[in-house]
N, C-alpha and C positions, 0 to 999 in steps of 0.2 A: 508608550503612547498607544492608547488603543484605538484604533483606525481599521481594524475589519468590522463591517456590519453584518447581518443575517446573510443578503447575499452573497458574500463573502467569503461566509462560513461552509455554505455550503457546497462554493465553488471550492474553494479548500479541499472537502471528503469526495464531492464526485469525482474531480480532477487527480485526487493522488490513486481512486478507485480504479478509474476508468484508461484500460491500459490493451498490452498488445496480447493479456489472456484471454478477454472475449473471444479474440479471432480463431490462437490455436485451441483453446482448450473445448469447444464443440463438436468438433471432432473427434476427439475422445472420451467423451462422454455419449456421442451416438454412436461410436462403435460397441460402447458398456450394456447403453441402452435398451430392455429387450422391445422398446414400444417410446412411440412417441408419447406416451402418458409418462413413463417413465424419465425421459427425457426432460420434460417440461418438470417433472415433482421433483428431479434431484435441482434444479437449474433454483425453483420456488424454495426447495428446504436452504440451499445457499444462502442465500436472502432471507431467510429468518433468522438461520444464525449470525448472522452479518448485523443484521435490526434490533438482537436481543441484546449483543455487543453494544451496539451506540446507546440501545436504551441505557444500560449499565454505565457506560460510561457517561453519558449526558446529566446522569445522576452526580455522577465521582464530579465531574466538571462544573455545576452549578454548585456543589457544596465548596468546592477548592476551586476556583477561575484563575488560576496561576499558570505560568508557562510553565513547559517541562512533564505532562502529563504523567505517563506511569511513575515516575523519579517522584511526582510530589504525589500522589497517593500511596505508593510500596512504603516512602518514608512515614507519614501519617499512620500507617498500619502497621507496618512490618517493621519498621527500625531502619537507621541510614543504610545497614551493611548487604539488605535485601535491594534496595534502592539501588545502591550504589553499582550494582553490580550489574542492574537492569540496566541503567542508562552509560554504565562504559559498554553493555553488548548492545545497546542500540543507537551509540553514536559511532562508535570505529565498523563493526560492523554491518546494522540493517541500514543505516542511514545513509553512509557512502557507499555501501556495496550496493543496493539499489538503484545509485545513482547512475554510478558504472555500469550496472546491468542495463538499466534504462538505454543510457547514453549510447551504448557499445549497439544496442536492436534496432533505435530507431536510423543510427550510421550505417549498420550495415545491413539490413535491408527496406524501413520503409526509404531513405534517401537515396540508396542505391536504386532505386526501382523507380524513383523520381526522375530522379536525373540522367539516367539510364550509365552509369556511370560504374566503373567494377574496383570498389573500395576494397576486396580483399587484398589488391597489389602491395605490395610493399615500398614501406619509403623509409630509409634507414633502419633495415630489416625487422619497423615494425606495421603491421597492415594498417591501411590508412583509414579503415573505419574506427579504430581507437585512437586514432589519432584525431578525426575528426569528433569520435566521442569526448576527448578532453575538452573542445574547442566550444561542445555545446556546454559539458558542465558549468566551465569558465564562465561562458559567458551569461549563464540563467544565476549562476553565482553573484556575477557581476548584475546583474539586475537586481538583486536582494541586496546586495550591499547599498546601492542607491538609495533606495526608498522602501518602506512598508506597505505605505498608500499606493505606489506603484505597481507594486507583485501582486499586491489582491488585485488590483485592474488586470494586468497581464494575466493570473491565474482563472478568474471569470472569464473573457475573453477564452481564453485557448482551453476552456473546458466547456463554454457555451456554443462554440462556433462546430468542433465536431458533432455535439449532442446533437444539437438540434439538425444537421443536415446526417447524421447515423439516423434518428427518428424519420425524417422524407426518405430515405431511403429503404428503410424495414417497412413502412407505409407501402411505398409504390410497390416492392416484393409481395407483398400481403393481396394487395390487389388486382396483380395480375396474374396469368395463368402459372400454376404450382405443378414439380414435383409429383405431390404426394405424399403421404406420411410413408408409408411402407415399413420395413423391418427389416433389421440387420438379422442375418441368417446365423450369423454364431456369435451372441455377444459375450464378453468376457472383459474382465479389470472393472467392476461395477466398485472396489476397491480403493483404484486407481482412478478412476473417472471422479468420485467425491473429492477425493484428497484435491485433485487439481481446480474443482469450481470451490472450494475451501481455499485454496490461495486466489483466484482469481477476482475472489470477493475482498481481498487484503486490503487496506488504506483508508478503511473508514474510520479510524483515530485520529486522523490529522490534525484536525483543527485543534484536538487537546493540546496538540506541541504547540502550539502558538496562543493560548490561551490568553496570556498575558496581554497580546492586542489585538483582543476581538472587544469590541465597544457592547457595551450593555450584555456583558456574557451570561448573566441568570438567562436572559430570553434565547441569546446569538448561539450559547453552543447547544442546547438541545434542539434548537432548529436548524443549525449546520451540521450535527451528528445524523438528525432523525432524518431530516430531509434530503438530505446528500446520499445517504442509503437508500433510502426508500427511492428516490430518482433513479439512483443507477441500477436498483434489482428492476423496478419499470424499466431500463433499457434493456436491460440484460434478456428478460422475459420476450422483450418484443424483437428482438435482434432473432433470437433463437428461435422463434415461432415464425421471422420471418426465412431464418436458413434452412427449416425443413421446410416448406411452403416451396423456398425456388428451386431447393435441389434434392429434396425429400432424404430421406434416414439414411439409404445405401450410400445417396452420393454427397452427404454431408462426412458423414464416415469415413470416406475415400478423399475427401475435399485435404488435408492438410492445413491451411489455410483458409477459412472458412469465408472472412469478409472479401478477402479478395474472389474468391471462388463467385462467391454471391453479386457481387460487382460486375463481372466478367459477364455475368449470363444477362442482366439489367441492361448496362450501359457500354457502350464504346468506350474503349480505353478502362474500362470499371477498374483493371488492376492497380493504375496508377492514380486515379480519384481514392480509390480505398485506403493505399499505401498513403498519402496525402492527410488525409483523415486521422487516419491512425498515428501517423506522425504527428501532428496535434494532440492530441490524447496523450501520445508519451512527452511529450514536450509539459502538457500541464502538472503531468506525473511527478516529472525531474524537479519544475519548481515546489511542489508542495511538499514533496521529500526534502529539497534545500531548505525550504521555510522552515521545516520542522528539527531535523536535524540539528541544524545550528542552534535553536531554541532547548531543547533537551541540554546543548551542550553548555550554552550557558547556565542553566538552573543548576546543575551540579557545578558549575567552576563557584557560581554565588554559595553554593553549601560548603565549599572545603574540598568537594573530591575531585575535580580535575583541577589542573593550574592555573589559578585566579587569573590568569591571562587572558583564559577563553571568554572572561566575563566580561571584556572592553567591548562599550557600545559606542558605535558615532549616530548620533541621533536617534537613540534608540534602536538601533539597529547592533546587534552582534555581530560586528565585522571581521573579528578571526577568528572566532568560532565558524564563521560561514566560510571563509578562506580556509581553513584547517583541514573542515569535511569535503572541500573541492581537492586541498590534494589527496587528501588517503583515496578518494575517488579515483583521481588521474594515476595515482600509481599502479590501483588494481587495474585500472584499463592499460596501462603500458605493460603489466605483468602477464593479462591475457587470464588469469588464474583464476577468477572472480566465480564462476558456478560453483565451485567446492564450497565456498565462503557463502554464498547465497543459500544451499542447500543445507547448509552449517545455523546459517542465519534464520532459516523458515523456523527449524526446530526450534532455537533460541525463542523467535517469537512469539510463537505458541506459547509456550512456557511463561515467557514474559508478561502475554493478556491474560494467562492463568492466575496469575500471582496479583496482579492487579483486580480481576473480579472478585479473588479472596479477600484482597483488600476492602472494595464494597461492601463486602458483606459482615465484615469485622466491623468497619466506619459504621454500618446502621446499626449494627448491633450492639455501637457504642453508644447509640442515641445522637449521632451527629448526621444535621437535615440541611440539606441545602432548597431551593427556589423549585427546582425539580426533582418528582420521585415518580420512577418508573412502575409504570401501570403492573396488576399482578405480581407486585415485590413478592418473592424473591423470584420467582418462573425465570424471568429474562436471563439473571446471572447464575442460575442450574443449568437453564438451555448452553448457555456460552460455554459456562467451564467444565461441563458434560461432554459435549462435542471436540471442545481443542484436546481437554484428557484422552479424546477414544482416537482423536487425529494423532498424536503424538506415538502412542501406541500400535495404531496400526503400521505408521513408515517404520516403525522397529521392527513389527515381525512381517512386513514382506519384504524385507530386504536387508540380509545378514550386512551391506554394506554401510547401512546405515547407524550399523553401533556405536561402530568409532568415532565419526562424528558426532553424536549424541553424548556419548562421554567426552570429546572434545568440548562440546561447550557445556557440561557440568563441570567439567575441572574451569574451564574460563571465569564461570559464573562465580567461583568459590574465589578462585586468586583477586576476582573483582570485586568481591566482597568484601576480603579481607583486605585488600587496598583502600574500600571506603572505609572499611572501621580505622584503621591506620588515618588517613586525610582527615575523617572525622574528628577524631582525637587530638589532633596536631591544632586543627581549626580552634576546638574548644578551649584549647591550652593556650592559644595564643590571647596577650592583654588589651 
């Protein structure tokens, strides 16, 4: 049943975008920073490469409007067994571990700073901000299981209602007495600072997982991909311009915490309006990763590779597929383990939107056109898979830690391959 419109779509991408990296990751990039020029250019190339992404995909998505995004382009291009192995690393891993990550931040600190409430305590020796993280998965789960028509209302909502009061807020920053730009006296991690506005910018595929019910998708997903991006790099640009503005380069630098920082100097009580705010944003995050996830998980249970089980819908809805990714969720949040697997998971996905631009460009080069072709074909999908290539590359060589992991999910990606081709074959075989 397709029931997202344009709106929709694009509450979708902002919502799974717009999350609790704006706040930390400013900070480390004005300490990288040598100049607020600098500052604002890496913040702007984010958002290109983020825009060249959707163009790319907005493309893959008007020619295929099917659920399941990367899983149905890698397969179109690449063969089940590439496929296959994309969407077993982004349903067990990016999809519930995201979720877990999500759920676990906004518990334990923006709700703790709400309520003024100290969730590290323990309750049957486990801290009760994962526990309260399982209670949100649950229950954003349980709001996707209800209805479709319902979560795109809930996902616009709780991705319109911070936007627009984070925009009055970077506004009245802007307008009042500033700061100063000034300059951090020894910058350093200019490295380090990319890579982190490079994940910060993560989430503008979403609405490909959910393709299948976005209404009139030749028009809905290039204007939910292109628009949803482009909104939130316009936030992102104005947020940032207004945190050196109230606390200038040094004391952005030193902020930690950047939205709260900025809140604090504005408004009375700012810590906990910001905490509030931000808890909304991650809240829209958790749905549109639930939305998505579960979608991914069906499009494979329909191909043969995971157990046709996962493909039960009650009204159109994937209901154990949506249950399935709530507990792998709930388990890494009762395990506490979840950063290894999230840090395991960046590199994977990288990888994964690498293999899908290749896909692109194989699809056009096959002469296969959909409703939308992205402006300066091919720029958008060099920019893309130029940049994730040289991202991927760099977390290997500054940091011998990260090997292991890297080949952790190269060997993942293979055993999941070769599992699709197995499921694949099994599927074809059966009468």
């Amino acid at each position: 049943m397709r029931v997202i419109g344009p709106v929709g779509a694009v509450a979708v991408v902002a919502g799974s975008m717009l999350g609790i990296g704006i706040f930390l990751t400013p900070p480390l990039v004005a300490a990288a920073a040598p100049s607020a020029a600098w500052f604002y250019g890496l913040w702007l190339a984010g958002g290109l490469v983020a825009l060249s992404g959707a163009l790319v995909y907005a493309q893959l998505g008007a020619m295929r409007p099917e659920a399941g995004g990367d899983v149905i382009f890698q397969r179109a291009a690449l063969g089940p067994a590439v496929a296959g192995a994309s969407g077993a690393v982004m349903f067990s891993l990016a999809f519930a571990g995201s979720l877990a990550a999500m759920a676990a931040a906004v518990c334990q600190y923006q709700l703790a700073t709400v309520t003024g409430l100290d969730l590290s305590l323990p309750l049957l020796g486990i801290p009760r901000y994962q526990l309260a993280g399982m209670v949100v998965v649950l229950a954003l789960t349980g709001l996707n299981v209800l209805s479709v028509r319902l979560t795109s209302w809930a996902q616009t909502a709780l991705t319109a209602v911070p936007m627009v009061l984070l925009i009055g807020l970077s506004v009245w920053g802007l307008v009042g007495e500033g700061a100063g730009g000034g300059m951090v006296e020894a910058p350093t991690g200019l490295l380090k600072a990319w890579m982190a506005i490079y994940f910060t910018y993560a989430g503008w595929p979403a609405v490909i997982y959910v393709a299948g019910e976005v209404r009139d998708p030749d028009r809905s997903l290039p204007v939910g991909l292109i628009g949803g991006t482009a909104l939130i790099t316009a936030l992102y640009l104005l947020l940032c311009m207004a945190m050196v503005h109230v606390l200038g380069m040094p004391g952005l630098a030193g902020a930690g915490e950047s939205g709260s920082a900025m809140a604090a100097v504005l408004l009375p009580n700012g810590a906990v309006i910001m905490s509030g705010l931000v808890a909304l944003a991650l809240l829209a995050s958790i749905n549109g990763t639930a939305l998505g996830g579960a979608r991914v998980a069906l499009a494979m249970a329909q191909q043969g590779v995971l157990p046709a089980a996962l493909a039960a819908r009650t009204g159109g809805v994937p209901t154990r597929a949506l249950w399935v990714q709530a507990g792998i969720a709930c388990l890494l949040l009762l395990t506490g383990g979840f950063s290894t697997i999230l840090s395991i998971t960046t590199l994977a996905m990288m990888l994964i939107g690498s293999l899908t631009v290749i896909s692109a460009l194989i699809l056009h080069a096959r002469g296969e056109r959909g409703s939308f072709s992205a402006p300066l074909w091919p720029l958008p999908a060099l920019v893309y898979l130029t940049s994730s290539l040289a991202a991927v590359v760099l977390l290997v060589l500054q940091s011998d830690g990260l090997l292991e992991p890297l080949l952790g999910v190269i060997a993942f990606v293979v055993v999941a391959g070769l599992l699709a081709i197995r499921g694949r074959s099994e599927a074809l075989s059966k009468p």
